[in-house]
C-alpha positions in Angstrom: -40.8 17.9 -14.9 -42.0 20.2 -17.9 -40.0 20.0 -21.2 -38.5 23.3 -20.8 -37.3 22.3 -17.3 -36.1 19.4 -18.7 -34.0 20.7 -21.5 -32.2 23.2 -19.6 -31.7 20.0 -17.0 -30.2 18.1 -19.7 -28.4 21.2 -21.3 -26.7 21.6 -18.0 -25.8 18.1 -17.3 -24.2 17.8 -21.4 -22.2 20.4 -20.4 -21.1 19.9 -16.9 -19.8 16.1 -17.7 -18.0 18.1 -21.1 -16.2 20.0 -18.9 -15.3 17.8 -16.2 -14.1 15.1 -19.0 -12.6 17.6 -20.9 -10.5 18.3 -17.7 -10.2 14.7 -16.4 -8.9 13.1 -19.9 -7.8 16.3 -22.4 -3.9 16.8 -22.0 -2.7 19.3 -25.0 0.3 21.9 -25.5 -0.1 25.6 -25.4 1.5 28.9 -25.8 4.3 30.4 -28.1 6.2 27.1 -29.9 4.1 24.8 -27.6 6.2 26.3 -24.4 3.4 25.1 -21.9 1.4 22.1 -21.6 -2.3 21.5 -19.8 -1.7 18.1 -18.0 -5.3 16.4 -17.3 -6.3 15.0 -14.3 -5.6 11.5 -15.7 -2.3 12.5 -16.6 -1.3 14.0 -13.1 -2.8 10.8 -11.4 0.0 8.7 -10.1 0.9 5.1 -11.8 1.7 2.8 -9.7 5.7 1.0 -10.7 4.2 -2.3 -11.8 3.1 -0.6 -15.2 6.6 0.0 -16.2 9.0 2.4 -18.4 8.7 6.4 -17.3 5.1 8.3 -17.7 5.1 12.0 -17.8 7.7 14.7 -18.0 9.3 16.8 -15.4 8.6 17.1 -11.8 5.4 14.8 -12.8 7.3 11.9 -14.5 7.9 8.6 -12.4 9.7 5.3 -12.9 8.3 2.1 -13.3 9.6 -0.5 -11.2 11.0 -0.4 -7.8 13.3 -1.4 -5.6 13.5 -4.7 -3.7 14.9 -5.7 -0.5 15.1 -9.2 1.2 15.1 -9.9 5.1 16.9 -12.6 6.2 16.1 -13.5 10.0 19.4 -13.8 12.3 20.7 -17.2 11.9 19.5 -17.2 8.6 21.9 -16.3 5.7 21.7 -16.7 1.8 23.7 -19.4 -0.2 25.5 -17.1 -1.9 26.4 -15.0 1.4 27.5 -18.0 3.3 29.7 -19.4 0.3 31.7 -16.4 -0.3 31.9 -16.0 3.3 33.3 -19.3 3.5 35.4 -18.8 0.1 37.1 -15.2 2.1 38.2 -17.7 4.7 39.5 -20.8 2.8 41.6 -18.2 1.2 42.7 -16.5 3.8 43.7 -20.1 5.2 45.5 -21.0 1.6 47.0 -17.4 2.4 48.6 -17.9 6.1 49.5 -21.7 4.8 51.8 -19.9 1.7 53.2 -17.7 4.0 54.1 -20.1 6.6 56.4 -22.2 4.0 57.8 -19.2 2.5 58.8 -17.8 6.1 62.6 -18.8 7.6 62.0 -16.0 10.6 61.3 -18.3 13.5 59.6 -15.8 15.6 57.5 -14.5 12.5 56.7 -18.4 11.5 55.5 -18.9 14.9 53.6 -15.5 14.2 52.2 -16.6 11.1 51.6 -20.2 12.9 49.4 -19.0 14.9 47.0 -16.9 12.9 46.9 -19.8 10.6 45.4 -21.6 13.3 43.2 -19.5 14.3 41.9 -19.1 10.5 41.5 -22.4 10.1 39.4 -22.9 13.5 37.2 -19.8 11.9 36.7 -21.3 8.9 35.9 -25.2 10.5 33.7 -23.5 13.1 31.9 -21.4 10.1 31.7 -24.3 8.0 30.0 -26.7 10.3 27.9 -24.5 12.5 25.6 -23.8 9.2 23.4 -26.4 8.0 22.2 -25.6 4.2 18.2 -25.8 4.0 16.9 -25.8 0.2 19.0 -24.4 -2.9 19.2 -20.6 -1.4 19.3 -20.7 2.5 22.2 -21.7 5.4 20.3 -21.8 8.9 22.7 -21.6 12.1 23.6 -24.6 13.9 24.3 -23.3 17.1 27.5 -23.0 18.8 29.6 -22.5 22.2 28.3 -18.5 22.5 24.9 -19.4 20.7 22.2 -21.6 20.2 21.0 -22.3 16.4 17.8 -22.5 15.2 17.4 -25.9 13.7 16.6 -29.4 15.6 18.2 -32.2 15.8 17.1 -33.7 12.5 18.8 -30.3 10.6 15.8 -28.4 10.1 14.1 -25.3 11.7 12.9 -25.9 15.4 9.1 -25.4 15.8 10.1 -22.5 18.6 11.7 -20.7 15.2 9.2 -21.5 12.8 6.0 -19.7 15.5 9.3 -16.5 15.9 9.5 -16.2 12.1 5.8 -16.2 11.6 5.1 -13.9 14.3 8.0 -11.8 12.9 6.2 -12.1 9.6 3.1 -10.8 10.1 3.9 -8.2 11.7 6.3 -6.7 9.0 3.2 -7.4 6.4 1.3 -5.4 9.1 3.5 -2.6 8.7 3.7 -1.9 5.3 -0.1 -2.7 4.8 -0.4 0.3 7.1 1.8 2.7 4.4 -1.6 1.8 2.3 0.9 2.2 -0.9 -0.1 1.4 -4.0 2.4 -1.2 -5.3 4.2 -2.3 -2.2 4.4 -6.2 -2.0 5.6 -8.6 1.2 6.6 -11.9 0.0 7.8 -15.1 1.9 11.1 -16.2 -0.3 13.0 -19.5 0.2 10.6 -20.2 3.1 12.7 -18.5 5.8 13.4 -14.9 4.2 11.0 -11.9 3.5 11.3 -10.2 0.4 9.7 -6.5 0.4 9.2 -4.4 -3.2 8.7 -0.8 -3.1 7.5 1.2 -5.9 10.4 4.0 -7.0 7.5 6.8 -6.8 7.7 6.8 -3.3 9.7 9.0 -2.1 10.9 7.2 1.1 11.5 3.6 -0.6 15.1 3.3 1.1 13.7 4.5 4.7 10.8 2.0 4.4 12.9 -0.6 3.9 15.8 -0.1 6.4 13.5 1.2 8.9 10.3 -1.5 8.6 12.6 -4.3 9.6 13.7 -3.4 12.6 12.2 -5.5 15.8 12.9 -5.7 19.5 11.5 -4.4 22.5 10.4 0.0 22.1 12.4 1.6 24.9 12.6 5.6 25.7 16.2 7.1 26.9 16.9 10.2 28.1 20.6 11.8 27.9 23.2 13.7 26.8 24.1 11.3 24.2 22.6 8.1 23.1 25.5 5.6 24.7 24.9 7.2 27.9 21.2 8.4 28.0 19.4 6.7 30.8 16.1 4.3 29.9 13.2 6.2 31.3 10.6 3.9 29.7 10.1 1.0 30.5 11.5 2.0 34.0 11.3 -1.6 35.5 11.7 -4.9 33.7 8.3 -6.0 34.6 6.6 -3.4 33.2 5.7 -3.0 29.2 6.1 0.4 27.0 2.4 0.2 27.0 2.5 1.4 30.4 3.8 4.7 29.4 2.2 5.0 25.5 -0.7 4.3 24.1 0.0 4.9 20.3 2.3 6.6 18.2 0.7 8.0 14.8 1.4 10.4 12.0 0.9 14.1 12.3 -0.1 16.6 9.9 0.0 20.5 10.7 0.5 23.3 7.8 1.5 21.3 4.9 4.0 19.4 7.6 4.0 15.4 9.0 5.3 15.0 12.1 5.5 11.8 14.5 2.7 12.4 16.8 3.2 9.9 20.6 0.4 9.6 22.8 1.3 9.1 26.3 -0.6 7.7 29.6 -0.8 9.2 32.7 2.2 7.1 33.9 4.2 8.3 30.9 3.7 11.8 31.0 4.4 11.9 35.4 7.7 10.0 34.3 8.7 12.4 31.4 7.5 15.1 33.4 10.0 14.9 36.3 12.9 13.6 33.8 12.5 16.6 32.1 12.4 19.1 34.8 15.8 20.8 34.6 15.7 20.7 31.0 16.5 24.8 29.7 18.0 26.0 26.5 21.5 25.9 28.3 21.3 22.7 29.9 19.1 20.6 27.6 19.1 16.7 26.8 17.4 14.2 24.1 14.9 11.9 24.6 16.2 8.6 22.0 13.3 6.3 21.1 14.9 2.9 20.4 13.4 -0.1 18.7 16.0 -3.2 19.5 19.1 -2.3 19.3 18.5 0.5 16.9 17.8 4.6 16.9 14.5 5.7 15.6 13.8 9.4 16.2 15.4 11.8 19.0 14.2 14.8 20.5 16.2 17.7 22.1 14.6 19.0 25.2 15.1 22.2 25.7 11.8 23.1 28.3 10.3 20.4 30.3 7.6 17.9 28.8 4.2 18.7 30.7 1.9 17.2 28.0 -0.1 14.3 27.9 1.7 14.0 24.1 5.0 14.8 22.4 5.2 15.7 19.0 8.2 15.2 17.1 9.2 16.8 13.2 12.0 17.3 11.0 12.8 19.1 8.2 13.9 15.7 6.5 9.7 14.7 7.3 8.0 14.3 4.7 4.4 12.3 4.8 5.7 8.8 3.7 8.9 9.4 6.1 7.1 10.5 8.8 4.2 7.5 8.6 7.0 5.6 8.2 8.7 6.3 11.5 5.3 6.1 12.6 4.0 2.6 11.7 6.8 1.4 12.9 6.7 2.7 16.5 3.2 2.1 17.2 4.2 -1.7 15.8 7.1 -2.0 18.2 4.7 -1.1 21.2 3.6 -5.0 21.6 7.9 -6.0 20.4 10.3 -8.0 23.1 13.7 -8.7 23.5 12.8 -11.9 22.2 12.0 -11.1 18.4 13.9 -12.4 15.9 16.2 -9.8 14.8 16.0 -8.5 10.4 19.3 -8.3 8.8 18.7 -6.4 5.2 20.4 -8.4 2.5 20.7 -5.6 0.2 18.6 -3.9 -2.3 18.2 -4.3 -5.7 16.1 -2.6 -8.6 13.3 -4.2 -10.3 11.8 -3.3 -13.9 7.9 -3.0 -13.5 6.1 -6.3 -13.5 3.5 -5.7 -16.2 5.7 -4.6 -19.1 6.5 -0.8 -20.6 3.0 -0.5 -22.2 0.6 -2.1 -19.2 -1.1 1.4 -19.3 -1.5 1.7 -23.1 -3.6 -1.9 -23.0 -5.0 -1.2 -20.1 -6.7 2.6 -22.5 -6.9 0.2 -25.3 -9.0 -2.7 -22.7 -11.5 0.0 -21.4 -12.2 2.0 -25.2 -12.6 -1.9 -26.3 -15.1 -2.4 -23.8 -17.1 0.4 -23.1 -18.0 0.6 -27.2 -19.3 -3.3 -26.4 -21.1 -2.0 -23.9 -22.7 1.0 -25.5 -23.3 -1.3 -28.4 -25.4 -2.9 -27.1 -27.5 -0.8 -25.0 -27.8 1.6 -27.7 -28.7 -1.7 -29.9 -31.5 -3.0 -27.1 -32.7 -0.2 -26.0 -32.1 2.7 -28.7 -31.9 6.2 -27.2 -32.5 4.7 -23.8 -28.7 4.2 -24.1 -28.0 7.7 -23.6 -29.6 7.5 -20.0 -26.9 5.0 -19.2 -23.7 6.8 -21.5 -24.3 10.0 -18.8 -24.4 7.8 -16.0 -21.5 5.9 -16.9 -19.2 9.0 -17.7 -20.4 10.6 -14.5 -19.2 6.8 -12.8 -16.0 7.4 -15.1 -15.2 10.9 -14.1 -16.0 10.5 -10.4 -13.7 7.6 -10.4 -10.4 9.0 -11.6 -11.1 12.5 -9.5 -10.7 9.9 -6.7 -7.9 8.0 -7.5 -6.5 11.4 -8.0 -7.2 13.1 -4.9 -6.9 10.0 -2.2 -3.3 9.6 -1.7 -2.6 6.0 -1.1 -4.7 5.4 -4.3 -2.4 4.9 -7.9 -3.5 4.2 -11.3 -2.8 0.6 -11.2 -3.7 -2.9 -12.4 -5.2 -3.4 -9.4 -7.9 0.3 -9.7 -8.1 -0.7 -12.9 -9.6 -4.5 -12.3 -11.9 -3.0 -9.8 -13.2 0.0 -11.7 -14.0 -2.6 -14.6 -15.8 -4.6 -12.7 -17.7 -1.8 -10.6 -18.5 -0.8 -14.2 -20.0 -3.6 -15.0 -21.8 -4.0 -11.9 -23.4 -0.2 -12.9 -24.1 -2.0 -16.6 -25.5 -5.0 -15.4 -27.6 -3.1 -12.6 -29.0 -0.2 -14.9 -29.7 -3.4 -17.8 -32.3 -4.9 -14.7 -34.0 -1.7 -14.5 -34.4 -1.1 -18.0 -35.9 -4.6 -18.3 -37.8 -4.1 -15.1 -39.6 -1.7 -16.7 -40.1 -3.8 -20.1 -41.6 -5.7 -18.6 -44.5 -3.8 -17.0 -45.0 -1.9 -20.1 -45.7 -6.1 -21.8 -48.5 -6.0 -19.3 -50.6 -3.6 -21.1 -49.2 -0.5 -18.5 -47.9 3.3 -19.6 -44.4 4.0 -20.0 -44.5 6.0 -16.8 -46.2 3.3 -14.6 -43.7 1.1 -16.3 -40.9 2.6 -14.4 -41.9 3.3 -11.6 -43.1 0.0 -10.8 -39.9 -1.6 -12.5 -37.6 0.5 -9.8 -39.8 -0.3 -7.4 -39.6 -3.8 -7.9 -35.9 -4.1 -8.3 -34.4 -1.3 -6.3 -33.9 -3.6 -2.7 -32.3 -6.4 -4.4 -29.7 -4.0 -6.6 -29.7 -2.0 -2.9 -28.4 -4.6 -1.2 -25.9 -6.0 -4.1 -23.9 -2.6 -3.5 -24.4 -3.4 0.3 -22.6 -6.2 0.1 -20.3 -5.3 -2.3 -19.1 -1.6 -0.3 -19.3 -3.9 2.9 -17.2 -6.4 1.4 -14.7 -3.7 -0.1 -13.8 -1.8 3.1 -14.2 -4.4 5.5 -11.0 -5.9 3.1 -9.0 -3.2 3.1 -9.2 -2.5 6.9 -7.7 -6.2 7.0 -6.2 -7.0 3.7 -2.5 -7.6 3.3 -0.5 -5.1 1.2 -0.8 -6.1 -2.5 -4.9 -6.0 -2.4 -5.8 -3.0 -0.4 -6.3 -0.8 -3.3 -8.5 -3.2 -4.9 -10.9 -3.5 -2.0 -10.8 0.2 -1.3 -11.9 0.9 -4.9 -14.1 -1.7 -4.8 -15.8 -0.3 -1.7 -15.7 3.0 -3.0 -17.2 2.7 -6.6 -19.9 0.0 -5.1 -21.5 3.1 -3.4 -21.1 5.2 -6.5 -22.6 2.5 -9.0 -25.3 2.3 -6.2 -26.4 5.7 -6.1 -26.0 5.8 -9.9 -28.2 3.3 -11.0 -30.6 3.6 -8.6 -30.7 7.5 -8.3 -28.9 9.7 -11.1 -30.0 7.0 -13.8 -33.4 7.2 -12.9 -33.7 10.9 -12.6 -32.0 11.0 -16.0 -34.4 8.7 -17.7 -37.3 10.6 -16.5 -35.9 14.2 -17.7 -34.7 12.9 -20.9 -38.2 10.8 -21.4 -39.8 13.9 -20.9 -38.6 15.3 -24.2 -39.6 12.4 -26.4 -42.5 12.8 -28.5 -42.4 9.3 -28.5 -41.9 7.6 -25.0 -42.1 4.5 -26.6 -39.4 4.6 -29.7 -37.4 6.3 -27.1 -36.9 3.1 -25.1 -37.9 0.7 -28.0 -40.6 -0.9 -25.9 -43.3 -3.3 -27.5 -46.1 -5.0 -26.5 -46.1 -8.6 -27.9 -48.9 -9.1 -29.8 -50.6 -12.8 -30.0 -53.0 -13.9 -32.4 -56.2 -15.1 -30.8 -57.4 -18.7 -31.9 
């Protein structure tokens, strides 16, 4: 490339990674008394709640911290539950006891007699039909309606401990499938599931109530749901998967809906169900997880597709996947799953402190002058060759996190943009000495580079192979916590790939072409010896 080319190439490149920085980091007021304000990308990215305190201003800000919920399995209750339970019945036995002595009615004594016995039985029965397991748990004994869950040694039977498991992973399944930046599935005490959502979401409380329920997916049809008849499964023997083969999330016009794929068996059975359905005689379908209502549908013209589609005005995408991921979960549920109870929710402050995001500026700036330091130091104006190709890594990098909507600005980006980065520093450094040492060998400074890239290129190649590989092959299966990590990692391994071994090469060449001396430009020397 001539030097003319060249300098309009550079030209054009200066000013295209000005701009785009200039709109990726730059946030500054406008207008008459600084009325308006031009938010950056950066600044419109989302943080994820573990970074703490409140970021931005007006429809933009967001809370750090999120809320928390805990799943206790049935037969399972907390410490503190099962003492004040037990504490509400001793005094309602100290209650009926008072009473009794105070009373001289004969007939109301008898009255009172009564209830006090059947108190105290309650409170006996509740008392020794719990077993405590630990310093927070009470499992269930078992009793004359219901068998517990523990052995005969007090602890949990092995037929609970493969339930709670199963039960386990599937609820990590689910909320790994929200692919939320932030969201966390914890084992507590054991025997109890403790779920945090970030408060940016805007479906936190749904996630939570919803993603714990279990049981066998049935379909009913009816006027009402404690009437509606169960079209699907129709016989015992049979599974939901007869009649649908997924259920996913929809999106049409700015709109999510719940989008249910059904088989050949399911749409002949919701066919004929659905047959006399008109505007003045219609019915709802209810799709049931357990014991508990999901979604309905009103029918109003019969079903002939081999789907059904199903929206609100309450959907919104996190809702709507929500309902979703569940659904399509419940698909492989039984009778026989162990059954969630939500123990309340609670809020939590962010994990990593009001000013995470401040040290985590302050870590990056701290680094990237190290960084520039030396490359500027070791290889002198060579160092601008890496500077664009590390802003353009930069900027590409936040328009992502950005744009992709389970991604956040998080601890979690963060660590794997830093390391990507330094996988694109230490992978441009390998070039660069590549190259050095050709030109030792007594070669031009053109020959030099091109045989250095040649002689590296397949082993930083397949480094970003194995490093994209190893990124999205993780997040496909990763539990909830790490999935943004492995995604970014993924995604900036192919970017630090194509920029070392494409746009940083291009770039050294056009801006090479411009130096008088190629040399100085890349401080490169030939080691002299003295002969003996």
């Amino acid at each position: 490339m001539g030097k003319v080319k060249s300098a309009v190439f550079i030209a054009f490149y200066t000013l295209l990674i000005a701009v785009l920085g200039f709109v990726c980091f730059v946030s500054f007021p406008y207008g008459e008394n600084n009325l308006h304000k031009f938010n950056s990308v950066l600044s419109l990215t989302q943080k994820d709640a573990d970074l703490g305190a409140a970021y931005g201003s007006g429809d933009d800000a967001y809370l750090g911290g999120g809320y928390v919920g805990v799943y206790y399995p049935e037969g399972v209750v907390s410490a503190k539950e099962y003492e004040e339970n037990l504490a509400g019945y001793e005094a309602l036995v100290a209650s009926y006891t008072e009473q009794v002595a105070a009373e001289t009615n004969a007939v109301k004594k008898a009255e009172l007699e009564d209830r006090l016995e059947k108190a105290t039985e309650t409170f006996e029965d509740y008392k020794n039909n719990y077993v405590a397991y630990g310093n927070a748990l009470y499992l269930f004994k078992g009793d004359d309606n219901a068998d517990g869950i523990v052995g005969e040694d007090n602890l949990p039977s092995e037929e609970f401990k493969t339930s709670f498991d199963a039960a386990l992973n599937t609820v990590v399944s689910r909320y790994a499938h929200l692919r939320q930046d932030g969201v966390r599935v914890d084992v507590q005490d054991e025997y109890s599931i403790r779920i945090f959502v970030p408060q940016e979401m805007d479906s936190e409380q749904t996630a939570l109530v919803y993603l714990s329920y279990t049981g066998a997916f049935t379909v009913k049809y009816g006027s009402n749901a404690d009437t509606a008849e169960q079209i699907m499964p129709v016989r015992s023997s049979d599974s939901i998967t007869d009649y649908i083969k997924s259920v996913e999330l929809g999106t049409r016009s700015n709109s999510s809906y719940v989008h249910i794929e059904l088989t050949k068996e399911g749409k002949k059975i919701l066919s004929e169900k659905t047959s006399g359905a008109s505007s003045e005689s219609s019915n709802t379908i209810y799709f049931n997880v357990g014991d508990q209502s999901v979604i309905s549908l009103s029918v109003t013209d019969p079903l002939t597709n081999d789907f059904i589609d199903v929206s609100s005005s309450a959907y919104t995408r996190e809702v709507a996947l929500t309902v979703a991921t569940l659904l399509d979960s419940a698909l492989g549920g039984s009778e026989s799953d162990i059954v969630f109870s939500l123990g309340g929710t609670y809020v939590l402050e962010g994990a990593y402190g009001n000013n995470a995001l401040t040290y985590m500026y302050i870590a990056f700036g701290i680094c990237a002058a190290l960084m520039l330091v030396f490359f500027f130091v070791r290889y002198h104006l060579l160092g601008f060759v890496h500077l664009y190709t590390c802003l353009l890594f930069t900027i590409a990098t936040v328009l992502c996190v950005w744009s992709i909507p389970f991604l956040t600005l998080s601890v979690e980006t963060f660590t794997a943009f830093m390391l990507m980065l330094g996988v694109l520093s230490l992978s441009d450094a390998v070039t660069f000495e590549y190259a050095r040492k050709e030109y030792e060998l007594g070669k031009t400074i053109g020959s030099s580079v091109k045989t250095g890239y040649k002689k590296c290129t397949w082993h930083l190649f397949d480094l970003h192979i194995v490093l994209a590989l190893i990124g999205f092959v993780g997040f496909g299966i990763a539990i909830t916590n790490i999935t943004s990590f492995l995604f970014t990692i993924g995604l900036l391994a192919v970017f630090s790939g194509l920029g070392s071994l494409a746009i940083n090469r291009f770039t050294w060449a056009t801006m090479m072409a411009l130096a008088k001396n190629k040399r100085a430009f890349c401080n490169f020397k030939v080691e002299e010896s003295d002969d003996e």
